[in-house]
N, C-alpha and C positions, 0 to 999 in steps of 0.2 A: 502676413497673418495666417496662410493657408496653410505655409509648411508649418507653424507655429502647432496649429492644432494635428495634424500630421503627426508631428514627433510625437508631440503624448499619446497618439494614436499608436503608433508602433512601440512606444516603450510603456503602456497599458497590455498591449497582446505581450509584451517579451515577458515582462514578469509575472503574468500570467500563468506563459506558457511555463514559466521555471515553477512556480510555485502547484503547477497542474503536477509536473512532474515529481515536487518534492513530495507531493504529498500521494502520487501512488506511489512513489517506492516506498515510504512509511507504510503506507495500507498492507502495500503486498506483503513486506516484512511480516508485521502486526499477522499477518492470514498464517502465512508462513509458519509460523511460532505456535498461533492455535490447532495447525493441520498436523503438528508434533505433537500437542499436549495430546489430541485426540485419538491419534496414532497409537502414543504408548498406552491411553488408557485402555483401548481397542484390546492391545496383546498382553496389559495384563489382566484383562475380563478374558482373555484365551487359556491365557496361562491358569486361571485360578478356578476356569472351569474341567483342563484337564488333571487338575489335583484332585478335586471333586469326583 
Protein backbone atom coordinates (compact mmCIF):
# COMPACT_ATOMS: atom_id res chain seq x y z
CA UNK A 1 0.00 0.00 0.00
CA UNK A 2 3.12 2.37 0.78
CA UNK A 3 4.82 1.89 -2.40
CA UNK A 4 1.31 2.27 -3.91
CA UNK A 5 0.99 5.79 -2.79
CA UNK A 6 4.90 6.24 -3.60
CA UNK A 7 4.38 5.84 -7.28
CA UNK A 8 1.71 8.49 -7.74
CA UNK A 9 4.03 10.22 -5.63
CA UNK A 10 6.88 10.23 -8.06
CA UNK A 11 4.82 10.07 -11.24
CA UNK A 12 2.76 13.46 -9.91
CA UNK A 13 6.56 15.37 -9.51
CA UNK A 14 7.68 13.60 -13.16
CA UNK A 15 4.82 15.30 -14.92
CA UNK A 16 5.05 17.95 -13.17
CA UNK A 17 8.33 18.51 -13.74
CA UNK A 18 7.68 18.06 -17.72
CA UNK A 19 4.86 20.07 -17.79
CA UNK A 20 7.12 22.94 -15.50
CA UNK A 21 9.42 22.66 -18.36
CA UNK A 22 6.89 22.74 -21.32
CA UNK A 23 5.62 25.58 -20.27
CA UNK A 24 8.88 27.73 -19.79
CA UNK A 25 10.05 27.10 -22.92
CA UNK A 26 6.62 28.30 -24.32
CA UNK A 27 6.94 31.34 -22.05
CA UNK A 28 10.53 32.01 -23.05
CA UNK A 29 9.68 31.52 -26.70
CA UNK A 30 6.36 33.76 -26.22
CA UNK A 31 9.29 36.73 -24.45
CA UNK A 32 11.60 35.90 -27.11
CA UNK A 33 9.27 36.98 -30.05
CA UNK A 34 8.02 40.25 -27.89
CA UNK A 35 11.85 41.30 -27.12
CA UNK A 36 11.87 41.24 -31.32
CA UNK A 37 8.62 42.92 -31.82
CA UNK A 38 9.99 45.69 -29.42
CA UNK A 39 13.41 45.62 -30.72
CA UNK A 40 12.40 46.48 -34.43
CA UNK A 41 9.84 48.91 -33.13
CA UNK A 42 12.87 50.52 -30.90
CA UNK A 43 14.96 50.96 -34.63
CA UNK A 44 12.25 52.03 -36.55
CA UNK A 45 11.34 55.03 -33.89
CA UNK A 46 15.46 55.52 -34.61
CA UNK A 47 15.18 55.31 -38.01
CA UNK A 48 12.29 57.76 -38.47
CA UNK A 49 13.72 60.15 -36.04
CA UNK A 50 16.77 60.38 -38.13
CA UNK A 51 14.66 61.33 -41.20
CA UNK A 52 13.17 63.99 -39.21
Amino acid sequence: MVEFFWLIGVLLFLTGMALGVVLGLQSQSKRRVDGDVIESVLSEKKKFRRRV
